[in-house]
Structure formats: structure tokens, C-alpha cells
C-alpha positions, 0 to 999 in steps of 0.5 A: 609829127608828135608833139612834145607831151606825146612823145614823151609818154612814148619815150616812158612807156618804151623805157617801161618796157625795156626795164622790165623787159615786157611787152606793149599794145602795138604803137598804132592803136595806143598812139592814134596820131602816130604815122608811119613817118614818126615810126621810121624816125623811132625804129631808128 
């Protein structure tokens, strides 16, 4: 599971995205400690 200071890295950089409607480095290799489980949880 991710910690707080690491999901809220990803919480930004997901919102970066949306706003300027750009894309990012797939998930796994920017967050290594991301897992499929935490992806789930995110996707939904």
C-alpha cells in the first residue's frame, strides 16, 4: 500500500495531467512501489 507523501505525489501529478490534458510515464516505472492492488484502487 502507498504511504501518505506518495500518494499525494501521485494525486498531483494525476491532476497535472487532467489540467493540461497531457500525458504521463506509465505509473509503474515512476512509482516502483506501486502494485497491481494500489492500481485497482486508483482505476476506480
Amino acid at each position: 500500500m502507498l504511504d501518505a507523501t506518495t500518494c499525494g505525489k501521485l494525486a498531483r501529478q494525476l491532476d497535472e495531467a487532467r489540467r493540461l490534458r497531457g500525458e504521463i510515464e506509465p505509473l509503474s516505472k515512476t512509482f516502483t512501489e506501486l502494485d497491481l492492488d494500489d492500481a485497482y484502487r486508483i482505476g476506480a
